[in-house]
Each structure stands twice: as structure tokens, then as C-alpha cells.
C-alpha positions as CSV (number, residue, x, y, z in Angstrom):
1,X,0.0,0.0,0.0
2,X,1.3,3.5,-1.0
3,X,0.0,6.7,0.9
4,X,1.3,10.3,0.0
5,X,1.5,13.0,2.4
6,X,2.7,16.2,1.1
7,X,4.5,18.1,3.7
8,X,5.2,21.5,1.9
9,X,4.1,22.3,-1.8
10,X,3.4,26.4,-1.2
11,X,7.2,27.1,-2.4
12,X,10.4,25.0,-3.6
13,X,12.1,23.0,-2.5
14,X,8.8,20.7,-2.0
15,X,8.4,18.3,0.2
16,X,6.4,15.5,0.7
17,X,6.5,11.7,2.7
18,X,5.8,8.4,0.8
19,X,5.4,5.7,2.7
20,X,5.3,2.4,0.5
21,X,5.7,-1.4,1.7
22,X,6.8,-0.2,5.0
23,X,9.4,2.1,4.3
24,X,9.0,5.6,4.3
25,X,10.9,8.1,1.9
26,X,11.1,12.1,2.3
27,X,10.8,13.6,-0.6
28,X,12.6,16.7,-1.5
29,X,12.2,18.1,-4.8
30,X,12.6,21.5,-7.0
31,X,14.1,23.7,-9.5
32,X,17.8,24.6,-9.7
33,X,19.7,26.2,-12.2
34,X,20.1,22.9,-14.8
35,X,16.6,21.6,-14.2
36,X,14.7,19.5,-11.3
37,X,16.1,17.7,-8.6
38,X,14.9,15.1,-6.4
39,X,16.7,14.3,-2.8
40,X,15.4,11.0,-0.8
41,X,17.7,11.6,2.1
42,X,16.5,8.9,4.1
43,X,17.8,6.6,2.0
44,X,20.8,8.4,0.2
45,X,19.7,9.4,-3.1
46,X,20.2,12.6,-4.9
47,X,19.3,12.5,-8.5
48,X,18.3,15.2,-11.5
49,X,14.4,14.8,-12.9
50,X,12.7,15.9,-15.9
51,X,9.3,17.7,-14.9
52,X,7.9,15.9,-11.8
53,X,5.4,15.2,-14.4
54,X,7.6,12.4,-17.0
55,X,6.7,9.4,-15.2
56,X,9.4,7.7,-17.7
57,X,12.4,9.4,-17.7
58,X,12.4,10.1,-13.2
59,X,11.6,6.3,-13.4
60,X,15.1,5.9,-15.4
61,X,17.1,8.1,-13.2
62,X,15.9,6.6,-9.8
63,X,17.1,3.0,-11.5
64,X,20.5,4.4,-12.4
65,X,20.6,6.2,-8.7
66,X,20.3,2.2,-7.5
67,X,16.8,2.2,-6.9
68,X,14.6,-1.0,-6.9
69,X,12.4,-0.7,-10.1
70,X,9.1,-1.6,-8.4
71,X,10.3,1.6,-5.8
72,X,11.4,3.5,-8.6
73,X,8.2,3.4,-10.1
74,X,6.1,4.5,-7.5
75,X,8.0,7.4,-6.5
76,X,7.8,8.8,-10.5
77,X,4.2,8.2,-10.1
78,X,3.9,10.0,-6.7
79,X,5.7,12.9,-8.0
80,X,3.2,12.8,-11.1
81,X,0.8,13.2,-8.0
82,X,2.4,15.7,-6.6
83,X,3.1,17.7,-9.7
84,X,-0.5,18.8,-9.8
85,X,-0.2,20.8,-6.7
86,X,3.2,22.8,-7.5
């Protein structure tokens, strides 16, 4: 089961918590100068996104970051989620 909580979506960086098969990941995302990033620091990842929207290419970065596909997934769907809001 996946639940979404955003935290803080009024200004960058955004925040929100996932919580998915029992793990929980803070999410930590925004504009910089080259693009979007994404910070899970709860579990060490720091990667670039496309828009929050591209479900397909934040999959792909997530899975290069080391990421578990099915994890990876369902992250670039919550930011999809989330991207309606910012």
C-alpha cells in the first residue's frame, strides 16, 4: 500500500512523505539552475528529474541512482501526483 503525504508544496524545494511497503521516503524536490532535482535523504539518493510530471524518464534516473524498479516506479508516479499541486 502507498500513501502520499505532502508536507510542503506552497514554495520550492517541495516536500512531501511516501510511505510504501513499510518504508518511508522524504521527498525533497525543485528547480535549480540545470533543471529539477529530487533528494530522498533517508535513504541516500540525490538524483536530476525531468518535470515531476515524466513518469518515464524520473523512473530511469531513480534506477541508475540504484533504486529497486518496483520503488522507482512509484516514486515517479507520486511525483506525477504531486506535480498537480506545484
Amino acid at each position: 500500500m502507498t500513501d502520499i503525504y505532502p508536507i510542503q508544496l506552497h514554495a520550492q524545494p517541495y516536500e512531501a512523505k511516501l510511505n510504501l511497503n513499510g518504508n518511508s521516503y522524504h521527498l525533497i524536490f525543485g528547480r535549480q539552475i540545470n533543471g529539477w532535482f529530487l533528494c530522498i535523504p533517508n535513504h541516500r539518493i540525490g538524483v536530476e528529474l525531468a518535470h515531476p510530471s515524466d513518469r518515464f524518464w524520473n523512473k530511469e534516473s531513480l534506477e541508475a541512482a540504484g533504486m529497486a524498479v518496483n520503488e522507482a516506479s512509484t516514486i515517479a508516479c507520486a511525483l506525477k501526483e504531486l506535480s498537480q499541486f506545484i
